[in-house]
C-alpha atoms as an extended CHARMM CRD file, in Angstrom:
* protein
*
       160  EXT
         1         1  UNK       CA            117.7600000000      111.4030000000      175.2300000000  PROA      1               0.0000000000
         2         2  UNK       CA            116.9300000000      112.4170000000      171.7160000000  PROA      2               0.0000000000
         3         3  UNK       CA            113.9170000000      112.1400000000      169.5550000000  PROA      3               0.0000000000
         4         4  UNK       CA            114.7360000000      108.2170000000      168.0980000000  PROA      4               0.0000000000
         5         5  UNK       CA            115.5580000000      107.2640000000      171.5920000000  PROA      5               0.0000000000
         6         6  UNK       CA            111.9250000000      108.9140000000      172.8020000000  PROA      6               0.0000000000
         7         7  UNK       CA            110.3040000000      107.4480000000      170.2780000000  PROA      7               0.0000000000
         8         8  UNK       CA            111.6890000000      103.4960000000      170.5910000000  PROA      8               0.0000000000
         9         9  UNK       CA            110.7620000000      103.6970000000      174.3700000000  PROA      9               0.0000000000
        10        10  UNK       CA            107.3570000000      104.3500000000      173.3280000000  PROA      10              0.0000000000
        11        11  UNK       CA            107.1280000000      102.0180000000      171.1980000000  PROA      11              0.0000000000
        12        12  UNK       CA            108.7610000000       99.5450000000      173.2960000000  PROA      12              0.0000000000
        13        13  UNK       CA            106.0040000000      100.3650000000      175.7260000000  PROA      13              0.0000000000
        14        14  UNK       CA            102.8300000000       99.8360000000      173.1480000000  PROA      14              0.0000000000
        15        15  UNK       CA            104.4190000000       96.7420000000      172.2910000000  PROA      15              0.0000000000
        16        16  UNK       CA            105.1080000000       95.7100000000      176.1100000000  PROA      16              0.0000000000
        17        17  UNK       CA            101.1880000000       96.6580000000      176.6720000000  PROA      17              0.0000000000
        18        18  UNK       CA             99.8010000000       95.2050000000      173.7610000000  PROA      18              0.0000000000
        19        19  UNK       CA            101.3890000000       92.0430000000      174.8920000000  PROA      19              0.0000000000
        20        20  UNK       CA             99.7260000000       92.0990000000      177.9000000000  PROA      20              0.0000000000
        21        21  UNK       CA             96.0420000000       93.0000000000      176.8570000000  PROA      21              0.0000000000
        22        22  UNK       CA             96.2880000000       90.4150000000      174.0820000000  PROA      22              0.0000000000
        23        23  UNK       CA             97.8020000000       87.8370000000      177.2900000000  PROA      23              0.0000000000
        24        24  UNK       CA             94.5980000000       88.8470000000      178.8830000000  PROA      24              0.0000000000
        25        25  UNK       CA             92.3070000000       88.9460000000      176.0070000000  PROA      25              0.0000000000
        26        26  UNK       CA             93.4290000000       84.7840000000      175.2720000000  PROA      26              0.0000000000
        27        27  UNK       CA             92.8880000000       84.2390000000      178.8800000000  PROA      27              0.0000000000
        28        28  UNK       CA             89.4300000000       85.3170000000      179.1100000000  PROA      28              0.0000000000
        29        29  UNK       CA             88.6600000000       83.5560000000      175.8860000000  PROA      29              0.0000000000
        30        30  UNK       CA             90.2670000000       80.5710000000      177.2150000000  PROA      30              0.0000000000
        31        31  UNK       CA             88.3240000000       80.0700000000      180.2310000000  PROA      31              0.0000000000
        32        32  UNK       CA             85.1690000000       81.1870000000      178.4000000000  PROA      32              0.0000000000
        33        33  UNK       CA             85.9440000000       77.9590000000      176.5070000000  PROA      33              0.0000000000
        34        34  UNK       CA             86.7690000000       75.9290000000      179.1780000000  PROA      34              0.0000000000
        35        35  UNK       CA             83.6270000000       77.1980000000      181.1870000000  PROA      35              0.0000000000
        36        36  UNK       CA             81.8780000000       76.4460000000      177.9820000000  PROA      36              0.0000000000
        37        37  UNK       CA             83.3770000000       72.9660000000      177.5310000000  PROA      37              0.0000000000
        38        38  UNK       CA             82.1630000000       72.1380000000      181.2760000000  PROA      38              0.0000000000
        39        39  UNK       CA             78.7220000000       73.0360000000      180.8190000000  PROA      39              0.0000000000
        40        40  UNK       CA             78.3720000000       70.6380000000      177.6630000000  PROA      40              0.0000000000
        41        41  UNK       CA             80.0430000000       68.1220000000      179.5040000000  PROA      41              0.0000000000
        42        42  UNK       CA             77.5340000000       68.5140000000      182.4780000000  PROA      42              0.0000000000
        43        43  UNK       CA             74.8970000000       68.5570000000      180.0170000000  PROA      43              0.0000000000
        44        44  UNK       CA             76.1490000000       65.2950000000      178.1210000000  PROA      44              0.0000000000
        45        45  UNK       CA             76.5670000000       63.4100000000      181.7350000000  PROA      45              0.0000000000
        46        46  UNK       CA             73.3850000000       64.4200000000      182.8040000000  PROA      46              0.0000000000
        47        47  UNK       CA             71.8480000000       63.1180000000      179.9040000000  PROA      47              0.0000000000
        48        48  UNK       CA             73.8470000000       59.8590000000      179.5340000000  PROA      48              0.0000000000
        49        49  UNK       CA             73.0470000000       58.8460000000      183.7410000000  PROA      49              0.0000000000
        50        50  UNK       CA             69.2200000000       59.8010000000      182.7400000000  PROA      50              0.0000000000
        51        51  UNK       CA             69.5240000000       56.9270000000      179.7880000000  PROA      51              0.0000000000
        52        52  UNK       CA             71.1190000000       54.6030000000      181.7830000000  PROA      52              0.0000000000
        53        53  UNK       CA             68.7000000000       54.9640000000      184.4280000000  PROA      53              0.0000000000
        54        54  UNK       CA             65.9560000000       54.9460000000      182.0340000000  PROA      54              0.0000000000
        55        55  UNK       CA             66.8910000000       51.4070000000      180.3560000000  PROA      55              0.0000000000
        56        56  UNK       CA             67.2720000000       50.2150000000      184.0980000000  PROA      56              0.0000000000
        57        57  UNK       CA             63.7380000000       51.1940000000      185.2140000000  PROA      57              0.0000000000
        58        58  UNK       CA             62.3480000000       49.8570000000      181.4850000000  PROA      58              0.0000000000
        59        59  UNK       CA             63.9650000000       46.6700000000      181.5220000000  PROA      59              0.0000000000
        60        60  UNK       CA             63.6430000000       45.9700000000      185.0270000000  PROA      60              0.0000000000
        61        61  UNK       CA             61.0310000000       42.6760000000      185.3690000000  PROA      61              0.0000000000
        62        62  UNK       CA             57.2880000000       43.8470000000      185.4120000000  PROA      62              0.0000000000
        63        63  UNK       CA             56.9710000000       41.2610000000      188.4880000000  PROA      63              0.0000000000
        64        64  UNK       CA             59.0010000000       44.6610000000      190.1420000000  PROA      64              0.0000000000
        65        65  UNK       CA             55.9600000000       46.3890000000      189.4750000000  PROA      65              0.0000000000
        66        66  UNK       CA             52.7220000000       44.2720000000      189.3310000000  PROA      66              0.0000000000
        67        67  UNK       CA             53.5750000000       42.5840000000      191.8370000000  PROA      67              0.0000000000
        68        68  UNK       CA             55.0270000000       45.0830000000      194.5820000000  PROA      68              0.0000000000
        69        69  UNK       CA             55.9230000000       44.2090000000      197.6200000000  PROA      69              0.0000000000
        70        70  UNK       CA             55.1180000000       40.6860000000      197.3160000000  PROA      70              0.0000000000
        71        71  UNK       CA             57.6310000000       39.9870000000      194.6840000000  PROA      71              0.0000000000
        72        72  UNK       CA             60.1870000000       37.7090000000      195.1300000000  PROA      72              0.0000000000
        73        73  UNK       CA             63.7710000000       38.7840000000      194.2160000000  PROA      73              0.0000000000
        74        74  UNK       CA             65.2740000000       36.3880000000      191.7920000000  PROA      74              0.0000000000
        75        75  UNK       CA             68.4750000000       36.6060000000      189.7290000000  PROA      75              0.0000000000
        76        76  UNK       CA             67.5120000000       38.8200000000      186.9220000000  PROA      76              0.0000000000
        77        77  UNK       CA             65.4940000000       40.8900000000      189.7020000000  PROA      77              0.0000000000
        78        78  UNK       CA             68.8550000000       41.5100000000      191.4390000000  PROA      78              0.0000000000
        79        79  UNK       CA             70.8280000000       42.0650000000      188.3100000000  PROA      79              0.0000000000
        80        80  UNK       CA             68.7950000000       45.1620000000      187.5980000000  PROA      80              0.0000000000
        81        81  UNK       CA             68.8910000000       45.9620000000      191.1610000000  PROA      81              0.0000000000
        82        82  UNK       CA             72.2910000000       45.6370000000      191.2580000000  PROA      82              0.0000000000
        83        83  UNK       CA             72.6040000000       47.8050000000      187.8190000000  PROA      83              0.0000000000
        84        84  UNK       CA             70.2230000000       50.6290000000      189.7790000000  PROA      84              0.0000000000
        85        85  UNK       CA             72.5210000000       50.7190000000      192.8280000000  PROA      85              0.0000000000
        86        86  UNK       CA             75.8320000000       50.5530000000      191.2870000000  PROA      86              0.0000000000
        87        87  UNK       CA             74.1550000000       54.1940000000      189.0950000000  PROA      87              0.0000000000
        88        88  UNK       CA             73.7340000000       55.2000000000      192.1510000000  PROA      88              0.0000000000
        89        89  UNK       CA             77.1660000000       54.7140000000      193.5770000000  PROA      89              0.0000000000
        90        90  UNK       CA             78.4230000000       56.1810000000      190.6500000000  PROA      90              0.0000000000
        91        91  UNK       CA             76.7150000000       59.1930000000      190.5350000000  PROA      91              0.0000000000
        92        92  UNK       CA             77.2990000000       59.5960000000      194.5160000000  PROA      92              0.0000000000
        93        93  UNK       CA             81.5850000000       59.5260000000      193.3060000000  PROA      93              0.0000000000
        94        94  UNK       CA             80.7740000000       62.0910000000      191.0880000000  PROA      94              0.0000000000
        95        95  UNK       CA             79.2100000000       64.5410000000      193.5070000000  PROA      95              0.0000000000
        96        96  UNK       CA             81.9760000000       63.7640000000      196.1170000000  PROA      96              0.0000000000
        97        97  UNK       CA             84.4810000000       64.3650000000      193.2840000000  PROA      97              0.0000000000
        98        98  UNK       CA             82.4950000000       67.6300000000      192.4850000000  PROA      98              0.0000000000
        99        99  UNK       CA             82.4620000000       66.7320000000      189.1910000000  PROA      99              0.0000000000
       100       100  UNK       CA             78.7610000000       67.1390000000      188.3490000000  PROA      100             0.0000000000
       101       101  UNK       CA             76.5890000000       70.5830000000      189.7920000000  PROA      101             0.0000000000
       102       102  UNK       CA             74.9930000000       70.7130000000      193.1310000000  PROA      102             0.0000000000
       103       103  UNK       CA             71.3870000000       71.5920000000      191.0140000000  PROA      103             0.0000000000
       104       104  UNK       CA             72.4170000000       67.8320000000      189.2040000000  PROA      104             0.0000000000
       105       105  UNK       CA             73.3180000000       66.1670000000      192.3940000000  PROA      105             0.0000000000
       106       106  UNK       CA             70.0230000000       67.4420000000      193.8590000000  PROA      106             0.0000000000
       107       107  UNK       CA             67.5380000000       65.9730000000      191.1390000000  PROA      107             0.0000000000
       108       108  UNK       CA             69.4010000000       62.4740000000      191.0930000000  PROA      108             0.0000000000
       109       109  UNK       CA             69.4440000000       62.6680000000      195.0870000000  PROA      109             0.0000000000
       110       110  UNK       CA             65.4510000000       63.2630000000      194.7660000000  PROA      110             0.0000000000
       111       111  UNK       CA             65.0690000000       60.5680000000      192.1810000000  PROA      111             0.0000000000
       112       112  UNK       CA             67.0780000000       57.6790000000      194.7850000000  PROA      112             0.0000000000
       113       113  UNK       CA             64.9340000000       58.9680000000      197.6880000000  PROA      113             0.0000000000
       114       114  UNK       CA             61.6780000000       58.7190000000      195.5220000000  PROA      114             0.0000000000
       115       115  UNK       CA             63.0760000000       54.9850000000      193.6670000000  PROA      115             0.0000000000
       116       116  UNK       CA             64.3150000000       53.2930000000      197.2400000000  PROA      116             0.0000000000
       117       117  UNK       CA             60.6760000000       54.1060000000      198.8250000000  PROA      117             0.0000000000
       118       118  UNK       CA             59.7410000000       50.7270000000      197.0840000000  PROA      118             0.0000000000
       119       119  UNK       CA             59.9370000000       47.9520000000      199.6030000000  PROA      119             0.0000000000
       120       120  UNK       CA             60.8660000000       46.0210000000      196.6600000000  PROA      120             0.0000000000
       121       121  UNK       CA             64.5900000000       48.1930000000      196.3840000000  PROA      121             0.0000000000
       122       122  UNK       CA             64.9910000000       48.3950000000      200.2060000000  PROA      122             0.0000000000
       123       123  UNK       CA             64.7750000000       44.6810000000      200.1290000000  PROA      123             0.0000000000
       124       124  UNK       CA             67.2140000000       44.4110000000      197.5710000000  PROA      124             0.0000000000
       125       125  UNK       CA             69.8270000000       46.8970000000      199.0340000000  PROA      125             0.0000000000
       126       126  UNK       CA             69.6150000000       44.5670000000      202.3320000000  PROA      126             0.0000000000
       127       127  UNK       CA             70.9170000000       41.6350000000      200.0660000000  PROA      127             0.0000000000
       128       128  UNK       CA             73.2190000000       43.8920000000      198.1050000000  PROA      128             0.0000000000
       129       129  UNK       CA             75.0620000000       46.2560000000      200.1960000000  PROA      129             0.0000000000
       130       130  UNK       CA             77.4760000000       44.3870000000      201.4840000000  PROA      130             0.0000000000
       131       131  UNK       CA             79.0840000000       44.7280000000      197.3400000000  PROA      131             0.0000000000
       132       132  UNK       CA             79.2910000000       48.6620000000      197.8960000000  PROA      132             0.0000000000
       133       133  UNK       CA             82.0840000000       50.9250000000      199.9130000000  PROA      133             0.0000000000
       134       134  UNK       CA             81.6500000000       51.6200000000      203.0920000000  PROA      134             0.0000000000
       135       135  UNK       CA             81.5860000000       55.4200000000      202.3810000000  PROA      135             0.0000000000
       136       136  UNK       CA             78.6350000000       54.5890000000      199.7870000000  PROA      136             0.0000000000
       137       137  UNK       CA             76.6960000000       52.8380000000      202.0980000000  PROA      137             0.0000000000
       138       138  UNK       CA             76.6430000000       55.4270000000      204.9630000000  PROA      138             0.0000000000
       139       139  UNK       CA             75.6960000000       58.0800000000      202.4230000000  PROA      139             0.0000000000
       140       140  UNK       CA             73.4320000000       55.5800000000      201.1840000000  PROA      140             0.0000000000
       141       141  UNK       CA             71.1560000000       54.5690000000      204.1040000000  PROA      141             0.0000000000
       142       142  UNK       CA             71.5170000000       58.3230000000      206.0330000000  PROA      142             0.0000000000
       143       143  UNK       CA             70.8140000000       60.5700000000      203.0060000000  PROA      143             0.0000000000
       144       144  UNK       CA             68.7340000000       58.0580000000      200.2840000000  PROA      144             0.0000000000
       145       145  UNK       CA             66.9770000000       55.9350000000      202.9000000000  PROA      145             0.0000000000
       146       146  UNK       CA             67.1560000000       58.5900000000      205.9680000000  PROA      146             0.0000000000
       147       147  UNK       CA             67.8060000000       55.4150000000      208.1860000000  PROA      147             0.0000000000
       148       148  UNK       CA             69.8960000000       56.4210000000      211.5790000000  PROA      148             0.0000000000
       149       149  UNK       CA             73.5830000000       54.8860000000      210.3630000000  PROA      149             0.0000000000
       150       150  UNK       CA             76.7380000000       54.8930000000      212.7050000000  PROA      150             0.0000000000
       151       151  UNK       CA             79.9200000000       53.2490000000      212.4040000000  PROA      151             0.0000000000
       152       152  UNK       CA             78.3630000000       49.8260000000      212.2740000000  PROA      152             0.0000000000
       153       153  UNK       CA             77.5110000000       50.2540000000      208.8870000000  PROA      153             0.0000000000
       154       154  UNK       CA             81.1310000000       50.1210000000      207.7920000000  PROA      154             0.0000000000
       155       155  UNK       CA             80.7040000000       46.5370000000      209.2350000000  PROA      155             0.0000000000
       156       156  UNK       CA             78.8710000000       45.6050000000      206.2760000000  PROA      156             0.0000000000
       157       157  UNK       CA             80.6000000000       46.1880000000      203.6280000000  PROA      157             0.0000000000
       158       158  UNK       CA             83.4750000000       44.5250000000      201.7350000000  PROA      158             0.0000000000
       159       159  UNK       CA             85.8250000000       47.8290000000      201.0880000000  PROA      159             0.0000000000
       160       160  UNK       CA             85.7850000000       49.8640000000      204.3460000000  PROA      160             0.0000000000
């Protein structure tokens, strides 16, 4: 092989390697986006389920509150009952989808078990259950209410 021919291969090499580094080099900064784009979106999703939840707990009737567990549960009651647990359902599809973090899952898991020890929301999640999935509801009274649930839960619900 002569000189030129020596000389092309090499250079036919750095080129060949160059490709690759700068094939690696997009990669990382790819990812490093994409891990970047996740964050703000867990960020943004945390932030939008803490307003929603928010306007809930503010708009819900003061009777909810001044009144305890003596207040009676009339249609604009259950319609921000009903807003509450269907925030909660939602939030439960996103951890099962593993689309939100386990340290996210863990605060709004904290924040049902602390909400449903009103007798006011348990009351209201005995008239409204029956409106949630059957997968929900399990999760629901085992893990938010830490009630003893078997299969006869699935009983009450309209999608099992």
């Amino acid at each position: 092989m002569s000189t030129s021919d020596w000389i092309q291969v090499l250079m036919l090499l750095a080129s060949s390697v160059a490709i690759i580094v700068s094939a690696i080099m997009s990669k990382k900064a790819i990812d490093a986006s994409m891990q970047m784009v996740k964050e703000q979106n867990y960020i943004q999703m945390f932030a939008e389920y803490t307003k929603r939840y928010q306007d809930i707990i503010v708009d819900m009737p003061k009777s909810v509150y001044e009144k305890g567990n003596d207040v009676e549960l009339d249609s604009d009651i259950l319609r921000y009952m009903q807003l509450y647990f269907n925030l909660c359902s939602e939030e439960y599809d996103l951890h099962v989808k593993d689309s939100i973090s386990i340290d996210v899952w863990n605060k709004w898991l904290t924040g049902m078990q602390a909400t449903m020890q009103g007798q006011v929301y348990r009351k209201a999640w005995k008239m409204e259950k029956e409106n949630y999935a059957a997968d929900f509801v399990r999760f629901f009274e085992k893990e938010v209410l830490n009630e003893n649930v078997g299969d006869a839960a699935a009983c009450f619900c309209k999608n099992n």
